[in-house]
C-alpha positions in Angstrom: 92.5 -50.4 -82.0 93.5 -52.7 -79.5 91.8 -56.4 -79.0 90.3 -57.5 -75.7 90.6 -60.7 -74.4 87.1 -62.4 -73.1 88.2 -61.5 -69.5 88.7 -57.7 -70.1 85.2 -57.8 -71.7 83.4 -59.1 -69.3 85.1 -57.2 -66.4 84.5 -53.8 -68.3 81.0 -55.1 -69.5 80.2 -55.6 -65.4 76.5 -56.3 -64.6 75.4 -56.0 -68.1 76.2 -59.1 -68.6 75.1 -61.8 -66.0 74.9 -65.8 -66.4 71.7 -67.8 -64.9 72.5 -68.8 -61.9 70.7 -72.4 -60.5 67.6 -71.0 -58.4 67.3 -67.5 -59.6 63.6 -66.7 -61.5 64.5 -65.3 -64.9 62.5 -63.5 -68.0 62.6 -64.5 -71.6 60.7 -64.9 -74.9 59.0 -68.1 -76.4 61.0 -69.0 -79.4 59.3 -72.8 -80.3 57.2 -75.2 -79.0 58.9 -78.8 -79.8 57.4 -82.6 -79.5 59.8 -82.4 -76.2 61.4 -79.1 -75.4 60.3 -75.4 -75.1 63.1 -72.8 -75.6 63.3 -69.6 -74.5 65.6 -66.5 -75.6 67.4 -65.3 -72.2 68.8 -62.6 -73.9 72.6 -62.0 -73.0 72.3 -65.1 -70.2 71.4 -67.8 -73.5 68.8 -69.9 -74.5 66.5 -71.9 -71.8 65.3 -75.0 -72.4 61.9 -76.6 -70.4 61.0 -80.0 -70.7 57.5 -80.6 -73.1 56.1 -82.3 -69.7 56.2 -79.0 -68.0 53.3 -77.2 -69.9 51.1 -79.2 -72.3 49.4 -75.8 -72.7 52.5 -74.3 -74.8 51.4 -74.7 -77.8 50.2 -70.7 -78.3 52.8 -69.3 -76.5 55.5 -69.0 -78.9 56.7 -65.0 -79.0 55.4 -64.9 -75.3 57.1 -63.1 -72.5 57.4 -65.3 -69.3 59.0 -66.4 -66.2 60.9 -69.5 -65.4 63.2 -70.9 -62.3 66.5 -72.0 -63.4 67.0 -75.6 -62.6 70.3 -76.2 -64.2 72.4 -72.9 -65.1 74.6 -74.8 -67.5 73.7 -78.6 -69.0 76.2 -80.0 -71.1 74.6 -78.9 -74.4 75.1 -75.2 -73.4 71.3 -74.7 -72.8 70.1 -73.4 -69.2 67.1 -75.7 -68.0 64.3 -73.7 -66.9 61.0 -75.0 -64.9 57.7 -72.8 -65.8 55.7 -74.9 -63.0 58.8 -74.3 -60.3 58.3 -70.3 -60.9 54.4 -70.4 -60.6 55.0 -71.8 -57.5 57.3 -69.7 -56.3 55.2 -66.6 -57.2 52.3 -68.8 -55.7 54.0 -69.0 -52.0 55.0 -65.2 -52.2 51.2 -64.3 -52.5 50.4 -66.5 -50.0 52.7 -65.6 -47.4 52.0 -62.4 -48.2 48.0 -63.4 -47.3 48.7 -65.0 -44.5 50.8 -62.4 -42.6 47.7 -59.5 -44.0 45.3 -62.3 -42.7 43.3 -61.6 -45.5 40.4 -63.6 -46.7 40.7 -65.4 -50.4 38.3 -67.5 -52.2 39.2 -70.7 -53.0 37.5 -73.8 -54.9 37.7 -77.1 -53.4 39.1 -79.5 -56.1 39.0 -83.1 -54.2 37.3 -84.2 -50.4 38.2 -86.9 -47.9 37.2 -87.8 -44.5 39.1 -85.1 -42.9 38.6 -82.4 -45.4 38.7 -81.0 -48.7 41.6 -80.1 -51.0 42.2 -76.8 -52.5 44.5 -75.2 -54.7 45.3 -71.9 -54.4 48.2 -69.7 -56.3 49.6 -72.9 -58.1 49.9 -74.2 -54.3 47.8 -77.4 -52.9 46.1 -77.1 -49.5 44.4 -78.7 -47.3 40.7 -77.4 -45.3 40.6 -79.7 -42.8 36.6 -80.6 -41.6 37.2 -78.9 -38.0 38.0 -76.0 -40.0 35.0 -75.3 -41.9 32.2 -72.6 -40.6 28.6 -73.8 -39.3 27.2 -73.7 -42.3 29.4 -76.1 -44.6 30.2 -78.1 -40.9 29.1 -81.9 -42.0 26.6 -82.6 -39.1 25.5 -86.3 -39.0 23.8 -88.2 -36.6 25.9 -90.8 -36.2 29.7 -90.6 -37.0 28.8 -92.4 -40.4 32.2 -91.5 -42.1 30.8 -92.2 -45.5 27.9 -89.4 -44.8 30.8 -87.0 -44.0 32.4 -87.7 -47.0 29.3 -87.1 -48.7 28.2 -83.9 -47.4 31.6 -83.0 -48.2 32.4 -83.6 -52.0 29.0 -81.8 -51.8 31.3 -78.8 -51.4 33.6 -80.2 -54.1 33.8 -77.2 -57.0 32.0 -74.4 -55.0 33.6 -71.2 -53.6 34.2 -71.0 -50.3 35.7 -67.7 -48.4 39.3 -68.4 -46.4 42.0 -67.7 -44.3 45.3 -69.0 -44.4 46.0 -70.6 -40.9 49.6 -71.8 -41.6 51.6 -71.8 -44.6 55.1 -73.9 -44.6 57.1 -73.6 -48.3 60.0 -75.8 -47.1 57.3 -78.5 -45.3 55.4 -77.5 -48.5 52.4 -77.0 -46.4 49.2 -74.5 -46.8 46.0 -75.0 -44.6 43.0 -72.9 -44.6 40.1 -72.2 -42.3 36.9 -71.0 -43.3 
C-alpha cells in the first residue's frame, strides 16, 4: 500500500472535509462548560471555543446540539472561536427580514420606554416603537405636552404585548423599528 501525503488526502477527501471559515454559522456538540470557555466538537472542522461571557446560561448545555458564528477560524492555540449571541442574531435578522418583506404582524413585549418610545426586542434583535407609531389606543394623549406624563403613560406599556409591523429593518445600520 502506498502512503499519502496530507495534500493527496485532502484533495481526494474533497468537500468532506472543510475548515471553519471566519463568518460562516456552524453546528456542533457541547463538550464542557468551564469558569471561562465553552467548547464545542466541530466534528472534522475542530474544536470551537466561546468565551464564558457569551452565555451565563451554559451551564446545562453540555451534550447539546447548537449553532455558533465563527469569529476567528484559526487562534493561535488551534481552537476556532465561536460567538453563540453573533448566530442568534443572525438567525434573528433572517426572521425579521423575512417579516418585514411578508408584512406580517408579530407580537412583541416592550422591555424599556423613553420620551419618544418604547424599546423592544424581538428575535435576539433591539428595536425601537417610536410614540408616533403606536395605535389610538396605546397613543399617550395629555393635555399639555408634559413630557414626564408621556413617559408615564408609556412605561405603562412597559411588559405588555403589543401587535406589530416591521416598518424598516437595517442589519448593517443595525436598525429595526415597529409600528403598531
Amino acid at each position: 500500500m502506498s502512503k499519502l501525503t496530507m495534500d493527496e488526502l485532502l484533495a481526494k477527501e474533497g468537500d468532506s472535509i472543510k475548515q471553519a471559515v471566519t463568518g460562516d454559522t456552524v453546528d456542533g456538540v457541547v463538550l464542557s462548560v468551564k469558569k471561562h470557555e465553552i467548547l464545542i466538537d466541530l466534528g472534522a472542522k475542530g474544536v470551537g471555543l466561546v468565551p464564558r461571557r457569551e452565555a451565563s446560561y451554559a451551564r446545562n448545555l453540555v451534550g447539546q446540539a447548537v449553532t455558533a458564528s465563527v469569529i476567528d477560524a484559526e487562534m493561535e492555540d488551534g481552537y476556532v472561536l465561536l460567538s453563540l449571541r453573533k448566530a442568534v442574531k443572525d438567525k434573528g435578522w433572517d426572521e425579521i427580514l423575512a417579516k418585514l418583506e411578508a408584512a406580517e404582524v408579530v407580537e412583541v413585549v416592550p422591555c424599556d420606554a423613553n420620551r419618544g418610545g418604547l424599546l423592544v426586542e424581538y428575535e435576539g434583535i433591539r428595536g425601537f416603537l417610536p410614540v408616533s407609531q403606536l395605535s389610538a389606543e396605546h397613543y399617550p394623549r395629555v393635555g399639555s405636552a408634559d413630557k414626564d406624563e408621556i413617559l408615564q403613560r408609556l412605561n405603562s406599556l412597559v411588559g405588555k404585548t403589543i401587535k406589530v409591523r416591521i416598518l424598516d429593518a437595517n442589519k448593517k445600520d443595525n436598525k429595526l423599528i415597529f409600528s403598531e
